[in-house]
C-alpha positions, 0 to 999 in steps of 0.5 A: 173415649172409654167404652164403660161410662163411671161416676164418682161420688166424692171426687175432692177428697184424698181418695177421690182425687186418686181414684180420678187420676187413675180413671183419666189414664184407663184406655176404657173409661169415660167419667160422666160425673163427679160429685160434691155437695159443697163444692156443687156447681164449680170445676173439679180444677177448683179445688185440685188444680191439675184436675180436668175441667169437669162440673162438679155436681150435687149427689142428689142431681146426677142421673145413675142411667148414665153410667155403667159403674159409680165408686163411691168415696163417700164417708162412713154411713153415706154410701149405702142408699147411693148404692142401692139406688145404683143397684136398682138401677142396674149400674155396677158399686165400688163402695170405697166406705165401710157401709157394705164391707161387713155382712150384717147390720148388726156387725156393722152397728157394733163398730160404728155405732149407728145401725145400718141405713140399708140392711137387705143390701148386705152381705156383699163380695170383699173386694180385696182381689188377691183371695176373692177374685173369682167371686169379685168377678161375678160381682155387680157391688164391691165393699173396698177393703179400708187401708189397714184391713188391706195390709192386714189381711194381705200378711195374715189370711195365707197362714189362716186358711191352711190353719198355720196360726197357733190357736187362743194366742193373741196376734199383735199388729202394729201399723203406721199411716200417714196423716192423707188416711185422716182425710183432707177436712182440717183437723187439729191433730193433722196440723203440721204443727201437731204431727211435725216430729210426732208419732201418734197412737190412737183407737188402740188394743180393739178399738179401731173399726177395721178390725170388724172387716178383718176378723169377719174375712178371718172368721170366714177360713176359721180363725175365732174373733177376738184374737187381734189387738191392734195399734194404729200410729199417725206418721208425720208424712202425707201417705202410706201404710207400714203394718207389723204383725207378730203372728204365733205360727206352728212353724215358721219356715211353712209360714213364710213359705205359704205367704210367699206361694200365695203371691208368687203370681199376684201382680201387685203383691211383692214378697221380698228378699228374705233379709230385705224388710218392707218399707214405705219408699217400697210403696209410695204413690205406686198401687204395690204392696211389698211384705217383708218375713222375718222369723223371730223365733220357732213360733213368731213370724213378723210380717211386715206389709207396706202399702200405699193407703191411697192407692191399694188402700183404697183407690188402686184397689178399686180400680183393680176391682173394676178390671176384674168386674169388667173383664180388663186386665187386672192391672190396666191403669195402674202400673202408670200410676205413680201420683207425684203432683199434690197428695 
């Protein structure tokens, strides 16, 4: 059994069932509980059926002094109470929800549309570890990136810290996801029958809620807001994300050398070939993001990044901040990681 004890709150969707396998194959974790509020009572193996046989509880039942550390893949609005209760009780947060990944309440209702139910708990540490490690391991609650913010931020936070982005110039990004990003409730517009030869925008231009957390990272090295315009597509396959962004650079040879420098190092960050493009059979079921530079002119870089959204999208990602909290090596049960049963 693992030295540091964990729980998971939400463990039947997508992201929890990733995050799971990921947890079974850690060397130094032992999960105490998984939670679901509507499958309360039954086994995990319920519902995924190459789970371990473990009880899957009501949030309301579990007792946090049990546990060192909870992840909660919760959706959107219902993990903040969870983890102020968790800080109180001094166990360690990986927050895989958007409530912690913007640092005011007021951001926050702006792009959800709903104020925040526990604003005294923000600001808290971004947990993308490729440019917060340091501050991620002081940390005791983590706010994990979303998936598009993840690959967008990877391509784009190199060149803004060293100012490299031609100023007042919009930067267009365009990203394709498949449909286990939508999560595993049944929705029209995921019915086979519906996205089955398809390709689908929606929440165009500024409309998608990632952009808040993308822009508030942005900000922070001096890029003004406003200047994304973003267009998620719906792939007809199950996972992984391909991010296009035609960013206005002041010379593109210091753009791609900057990138590759900045991930020259980094374990699970992959800058390609130039001439070979990034794409999803790069990524698939593996924690990896590959980015792929391709100078369209003087003053546009086309970066490419793919990854997977399940894994460093979300849960790959939090098992990375995890290491990093508990001193592990960074990249302890991810490189096993390749899922190929179920979703």
């Amino acid at each position: 059994m693992g030295s540091i004890t964990v729980g998971i709150y939400g463990g039947t969707g997508y992201t929890g069932w990733a995050l799971i396998q990921l947890l079974i194959g850690h060397p130094e974790v032992t999960i105490r509980f998984v939670t679901s509020e509507r499958l309360a009572g039954k086994s995990l193996n319920s519902t995924w059926s190459l789970a371990p046989d473990i009880t899957l509880q009501a949030a309301a039942e579990v007792d946090l002094q049990q546990v060192d550390c909870v992840f909660l893949c919760l959706p959107h609005t219902h993990s903040a109470k969870i983890a102020a209760a968790a800080k109180e009780a001094g166990v360690s947060v990986i927050d895989l929800s958007a409530d912690l990944r913007l640092n005011t309440p007021e951001d926050f209702e702006y792009w959800y549309k709903v104020a925040h139910s526990v604003p005294e708990l923000l600001p808290v540490v971004y947990g993308l570890p490729e440019h917060y490690r340091d501050q991620i391991k002081e940390s005791r609650i983590v706010a994990n990136p979303g998936c598009y913010a993840t690959a967008m931020l990877l391509g784009l936070l190199p060149l803004a810290k060293v100012d490299l982005l031609i100023e007042n110039m919009p930067i267009i990004v365009d990203a394709k996801s498949g449909t286990s990003g939508a999560g595993r409730n049944p929705k029209q517009n995921i019915l086979f029958t519906e996205v089955h030869g398809n390709l689908s925008p929606y929440s165009i231009g500024r409309a998608h809620r990632h952009l808040g957390e993308v822009e508030q990272q942005l900000a922070a090295v001096g890029l003004e807001k406003g200047r994304l315009i973003f267009s998620p597509h719906l792939l007809p396959t199950d996972r992984g994300i391909l991010t296009s962004i035609y960013a206005p650079i002041k010379d593109t040879r210091n753009g791609i050398a900057t990138i590759q420098q900045a991930y020259e190092h980094e374990p699970l960050v992959n800058t390609l070939p130039e001439g070979e493009l990034a794409t999803l059979g790069h990524v698939v079921r593996t924690p990896f993001a590959a980015i792929s530079l391709t100078p369209a002119t003087e003053n546009i870089l086309i970066i490419m990044v793919a990854i997977d959204n399940l894994l460093k999208g979300a849960a790959s990602q939090a098992v990375q901040n995890f290491n990093l909290l508990f001193g592990f090596d960074e990249t302890t049960a991810l490189y096993a990681s390749n899922q190929g049963n179920a979703v």
